[in-house]
Kinemage of the C-alpha trace (Angstrom):
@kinemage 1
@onewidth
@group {chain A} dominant
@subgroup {mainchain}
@vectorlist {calphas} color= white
{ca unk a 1} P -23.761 25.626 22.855
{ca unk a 2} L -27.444 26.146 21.551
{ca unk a 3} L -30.123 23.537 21.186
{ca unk a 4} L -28.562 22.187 17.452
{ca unk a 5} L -25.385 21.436 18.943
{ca unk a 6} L -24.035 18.446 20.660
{ca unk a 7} L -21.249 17.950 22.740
{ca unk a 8} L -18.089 16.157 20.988
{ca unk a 9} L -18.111 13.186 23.646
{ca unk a 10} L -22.127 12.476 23.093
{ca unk a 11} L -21.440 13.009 18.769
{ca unk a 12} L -18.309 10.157 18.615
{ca unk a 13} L -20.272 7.862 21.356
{ca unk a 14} L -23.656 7.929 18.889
{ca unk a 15} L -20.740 7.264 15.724
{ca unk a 16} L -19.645 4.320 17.926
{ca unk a 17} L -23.273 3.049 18.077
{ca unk a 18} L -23.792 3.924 14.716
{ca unk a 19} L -20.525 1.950 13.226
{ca unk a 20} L -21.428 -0.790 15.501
{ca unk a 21} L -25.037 -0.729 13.574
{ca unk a 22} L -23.032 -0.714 10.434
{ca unk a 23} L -20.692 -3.967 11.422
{ca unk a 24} L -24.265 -5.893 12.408
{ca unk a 25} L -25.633 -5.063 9.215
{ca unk a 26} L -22.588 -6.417 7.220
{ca unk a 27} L -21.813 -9.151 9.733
{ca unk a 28} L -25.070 -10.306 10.599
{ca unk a 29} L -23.390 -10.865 14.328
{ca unk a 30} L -24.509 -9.629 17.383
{ca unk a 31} L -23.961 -5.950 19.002
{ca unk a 32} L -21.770 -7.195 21.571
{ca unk a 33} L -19.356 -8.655 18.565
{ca unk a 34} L -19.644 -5.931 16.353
{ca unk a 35} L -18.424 -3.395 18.944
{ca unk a 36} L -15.992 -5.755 19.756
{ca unk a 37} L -14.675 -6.053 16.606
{ca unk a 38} L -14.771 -2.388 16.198
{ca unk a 39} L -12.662 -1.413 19.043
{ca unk a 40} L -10.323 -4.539 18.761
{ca unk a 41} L -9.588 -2.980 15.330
{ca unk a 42} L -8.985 0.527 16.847
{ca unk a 43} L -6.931 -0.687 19.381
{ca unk a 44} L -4.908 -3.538 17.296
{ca unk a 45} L -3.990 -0.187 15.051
{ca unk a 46} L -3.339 2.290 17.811
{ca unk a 47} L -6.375 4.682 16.712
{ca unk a 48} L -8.890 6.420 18.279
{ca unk a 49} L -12.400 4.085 18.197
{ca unk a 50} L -14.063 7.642 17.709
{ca unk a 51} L -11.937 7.710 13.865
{ca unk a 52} L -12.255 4.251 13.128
{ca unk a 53} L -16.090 4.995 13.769
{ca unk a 54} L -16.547 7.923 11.587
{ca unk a 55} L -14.009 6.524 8.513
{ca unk a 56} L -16.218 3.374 8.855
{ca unk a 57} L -19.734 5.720 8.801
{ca unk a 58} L -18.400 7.917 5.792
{ca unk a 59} L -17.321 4.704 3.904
{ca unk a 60} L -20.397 3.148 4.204
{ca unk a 61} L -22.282 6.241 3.203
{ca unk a 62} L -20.161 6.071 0.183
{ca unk a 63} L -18.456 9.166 1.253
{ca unk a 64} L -14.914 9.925 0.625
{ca unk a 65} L -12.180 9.100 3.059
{ca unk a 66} L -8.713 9.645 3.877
{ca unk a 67} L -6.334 9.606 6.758
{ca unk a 68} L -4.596 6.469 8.723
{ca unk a 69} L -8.452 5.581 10.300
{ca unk a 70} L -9.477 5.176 6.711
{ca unk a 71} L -7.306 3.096 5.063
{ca unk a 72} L -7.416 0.637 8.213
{ca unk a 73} L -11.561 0.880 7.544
{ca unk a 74} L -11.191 0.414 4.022
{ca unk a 75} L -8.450 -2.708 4.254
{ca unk a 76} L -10.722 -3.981 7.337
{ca unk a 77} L -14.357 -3.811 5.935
{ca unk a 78} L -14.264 -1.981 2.548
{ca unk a 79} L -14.497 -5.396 0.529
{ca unk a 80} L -17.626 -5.812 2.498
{ca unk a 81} L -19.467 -2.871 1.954
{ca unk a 82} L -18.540 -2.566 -1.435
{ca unk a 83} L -20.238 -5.977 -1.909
{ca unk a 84} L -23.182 -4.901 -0.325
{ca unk a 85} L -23.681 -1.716 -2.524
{ca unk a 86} L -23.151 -3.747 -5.588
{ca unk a 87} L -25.848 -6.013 -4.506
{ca unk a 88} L -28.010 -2.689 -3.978
């Protein structure tokens, strides 16, 4: 590992924080709710928080997704953040 590397564990707990970021922003709730609501979703689903973090960072970015942790982001919170990039 050299100095523009990270580990895998530190990258997916910084997406967590980051998607949790995301869910405030379209929310308007509190951390504490928003990472709630991100790993009740993982878990009610059976996925990884770690996916359901990075499908919910790529959507936002208006990235493309795919895979079982995307459609559950898209279903969950796509209406959402499609509203908020019209409004942009």
């Amino acid at each position: 590992m050299n100095m523009f590397t990270r580990p895998a564990e530190h990258a997916s707990r910084t997406d967590v924080d980051v998607a949790t970021g995301i869910l405030v922003g379209l929310r308007g709730c509190t951390v504490s709710a928003a990472h709630d609501e991100l790993l009740g979703v993982a878990a009610e689903h059976r996925l990884s928080p770690f996916s359901v973090a990075r499908a919910l960072i790529t959507l936002a970015s208006g990235g493309v997704t795919a895979g079982e942790s995307s459609a559950v982001v898209d279903m969950r919170w796509g209406g959402l953040i499609a509203q908020t990039h019209e409004a942009h």
